[in-house]
C-alpha positions as CSV (number, residue, x, y, z in Angstrom):
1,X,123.1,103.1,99.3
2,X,120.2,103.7,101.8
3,X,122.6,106.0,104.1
4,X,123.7,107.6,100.8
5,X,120.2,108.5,99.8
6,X,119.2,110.0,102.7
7,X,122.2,112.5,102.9
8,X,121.8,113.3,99.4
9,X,117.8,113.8,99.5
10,X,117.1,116.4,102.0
11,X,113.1,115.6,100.9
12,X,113.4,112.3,101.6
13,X,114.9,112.6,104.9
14,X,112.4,115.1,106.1
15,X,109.8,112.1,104.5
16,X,111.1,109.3,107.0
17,X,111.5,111.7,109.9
18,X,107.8,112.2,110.2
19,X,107.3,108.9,111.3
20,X,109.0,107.7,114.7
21,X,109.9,104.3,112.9
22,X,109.9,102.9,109.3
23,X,109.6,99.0,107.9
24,X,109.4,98.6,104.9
25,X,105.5,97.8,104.7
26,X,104.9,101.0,106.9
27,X,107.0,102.8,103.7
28,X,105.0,101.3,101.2
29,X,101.8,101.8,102.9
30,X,102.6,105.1,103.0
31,X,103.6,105.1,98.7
32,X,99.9,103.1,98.2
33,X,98.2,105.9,99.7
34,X,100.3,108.6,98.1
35,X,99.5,107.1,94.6
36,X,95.8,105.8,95.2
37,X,94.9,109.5,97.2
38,X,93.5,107.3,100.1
39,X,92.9,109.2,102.9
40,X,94.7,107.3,105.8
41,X,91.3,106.3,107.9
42,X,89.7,105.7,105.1
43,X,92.2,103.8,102.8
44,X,91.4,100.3,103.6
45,X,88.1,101.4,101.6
46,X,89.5,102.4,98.7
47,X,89.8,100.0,96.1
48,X,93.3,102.0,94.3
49,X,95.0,101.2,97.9
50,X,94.1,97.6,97.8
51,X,95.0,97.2,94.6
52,X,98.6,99.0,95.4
53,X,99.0,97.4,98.6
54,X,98.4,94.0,97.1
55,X,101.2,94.6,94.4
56,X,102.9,95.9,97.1
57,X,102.6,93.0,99.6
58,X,103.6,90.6,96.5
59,X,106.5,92.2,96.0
60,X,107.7,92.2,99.6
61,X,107.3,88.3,100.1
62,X,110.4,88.2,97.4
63,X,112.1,91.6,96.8
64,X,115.0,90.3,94.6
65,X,112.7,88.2,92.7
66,X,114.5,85.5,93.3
67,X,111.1,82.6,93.3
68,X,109.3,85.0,90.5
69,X,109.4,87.6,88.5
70,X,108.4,90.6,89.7
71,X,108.9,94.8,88.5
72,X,109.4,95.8,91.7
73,X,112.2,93.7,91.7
74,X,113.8,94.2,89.0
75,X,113.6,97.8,89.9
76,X,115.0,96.7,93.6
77,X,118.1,95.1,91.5
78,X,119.0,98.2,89.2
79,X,118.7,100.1,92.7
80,X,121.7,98.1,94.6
81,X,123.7,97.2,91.3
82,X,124.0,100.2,88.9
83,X,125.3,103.5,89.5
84,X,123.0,105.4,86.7
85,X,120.9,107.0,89.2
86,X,118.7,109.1,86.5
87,X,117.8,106.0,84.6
88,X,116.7,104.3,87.6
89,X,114.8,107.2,88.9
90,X,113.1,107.2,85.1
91,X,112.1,104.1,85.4
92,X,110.9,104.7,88.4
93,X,108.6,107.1,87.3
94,X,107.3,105.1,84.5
95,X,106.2,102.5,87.0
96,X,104.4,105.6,89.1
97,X,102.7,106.6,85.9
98,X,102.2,103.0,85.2
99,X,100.4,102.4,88.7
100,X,99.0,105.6,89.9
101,X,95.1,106.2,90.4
102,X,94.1,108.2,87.0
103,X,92.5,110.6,89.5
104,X,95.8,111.6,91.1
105,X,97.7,114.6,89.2
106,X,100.8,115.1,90.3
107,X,103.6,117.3,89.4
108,X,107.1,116.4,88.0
109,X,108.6,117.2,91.2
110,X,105.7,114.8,93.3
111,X,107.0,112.6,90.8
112,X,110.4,113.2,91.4
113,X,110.1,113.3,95.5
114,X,107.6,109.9,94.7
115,X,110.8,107.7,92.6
116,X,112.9,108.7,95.4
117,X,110.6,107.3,98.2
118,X,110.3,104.5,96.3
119,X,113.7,104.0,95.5
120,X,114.5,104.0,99.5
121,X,111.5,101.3,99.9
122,X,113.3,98.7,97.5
123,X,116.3,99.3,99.4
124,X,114.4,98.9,102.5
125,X,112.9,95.8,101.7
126,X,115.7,94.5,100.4
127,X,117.7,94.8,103.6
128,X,114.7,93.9,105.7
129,X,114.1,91.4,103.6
130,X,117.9,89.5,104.1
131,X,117.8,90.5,108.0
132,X,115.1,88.5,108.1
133,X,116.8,85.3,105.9
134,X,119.9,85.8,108.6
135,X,117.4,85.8,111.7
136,X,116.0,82.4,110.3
137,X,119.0,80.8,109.9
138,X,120.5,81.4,113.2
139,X,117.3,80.2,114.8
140,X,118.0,76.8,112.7
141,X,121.3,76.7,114.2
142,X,123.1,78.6,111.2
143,X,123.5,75.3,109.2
144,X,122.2,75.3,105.7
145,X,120.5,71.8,105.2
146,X,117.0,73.3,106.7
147,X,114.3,74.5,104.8
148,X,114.6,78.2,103.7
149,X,113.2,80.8,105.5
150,X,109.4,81.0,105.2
151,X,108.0,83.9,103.4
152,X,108.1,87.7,104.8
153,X,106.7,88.2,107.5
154,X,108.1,86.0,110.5
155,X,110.4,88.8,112.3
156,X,108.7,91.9,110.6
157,X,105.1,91.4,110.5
158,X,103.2,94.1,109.4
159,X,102.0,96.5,112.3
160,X,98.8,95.2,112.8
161,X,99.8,91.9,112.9
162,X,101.2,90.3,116.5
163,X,105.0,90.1,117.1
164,X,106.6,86.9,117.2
165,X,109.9,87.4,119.3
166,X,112.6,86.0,118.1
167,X,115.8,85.2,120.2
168,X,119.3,83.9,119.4
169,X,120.6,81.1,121.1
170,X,122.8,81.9,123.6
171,X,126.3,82.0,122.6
172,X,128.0,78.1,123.5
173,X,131.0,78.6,126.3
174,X,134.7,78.3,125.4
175,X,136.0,75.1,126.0
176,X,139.5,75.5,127.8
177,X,141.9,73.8,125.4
């Protein structure tokens, strides 16, 4: 769906090229300041970015909603599962309307470039989201008895934050039979 998107959005390509790299918290920071009007010096200042980026970082610890209930992830959920692309981009734009700073006007084709972005960032975190539940489970040894994986954040922190490296075990040699 991601690889989809971008051939069929031009905009949206052109979007994500601008930065070298994209996770899906670099995407959504980008969203928060897009819908709050947050300068990007001055956006951990502004009290519509914090607000955003708090939804947003809720949202991210559990992107299929599977521990709570969460728009976002509903939203994330019509995006993988149904093929009605105009009803999920309307919805879309209800939640933009829904969450963006009252001193933001923007046209119905920022809207429309703006559900698209979004729409890639649920599909993002999605993804990043069960990379990270497959990274955790191989570093338990693959076996599912162990606790789940802890919430977001242990192989993609945010950018800011320090790297923890993660490394598989290396593979076991064959044993001649």
């Amino acid at each position: 769906r991601m690889y989809t998107l971008l051939l069929r959005e031009p905009a949206l390509r052109a979007w994500v090229d601008r930065q070298d790299y994209f996770t899906d918290w670099l995407i959504f920071d980008r969203i928060a300041r897009a819908l709050s009007g947050a300068a990007e010096r001055t956006r951990q200042e502004s009290p519509e970015y914090q607000r955003l980026m708090s939804l947003f970082e809720d949202y991210l610890t559990d992107p299929l909603g599977e521990r709570r209930d969460h728009r976002l992830a509903e939203l994330a959920r019509q995006a993988i599962t149904h093929a009605d692309r105009e009803r999920l981009r309307a919805d879309i734009r209800r939640w933009i309307d829904d969450h963006r700073s009252g001193a933001i006007a923007m046209t119905p084709e920022q809207s429309a470039d703006l559900s698209v972005q979004i729409e890639f960032a649920l599909l993002v975190a999605v993804l990043q989201d069960r990379i990270d539940m497959l990274f955790h489970s191989w570093n338990r040894g693959g076996g599912g008895g162990g606790p789940p994986p802890p919430p977001r954040g242990g192989c993609n922190p945010k950018p800011h934050e320090k790297k923890k490296k993660i490394t598989p075990p290396p593979p076991r040699p064959k044993q001649a039979h």
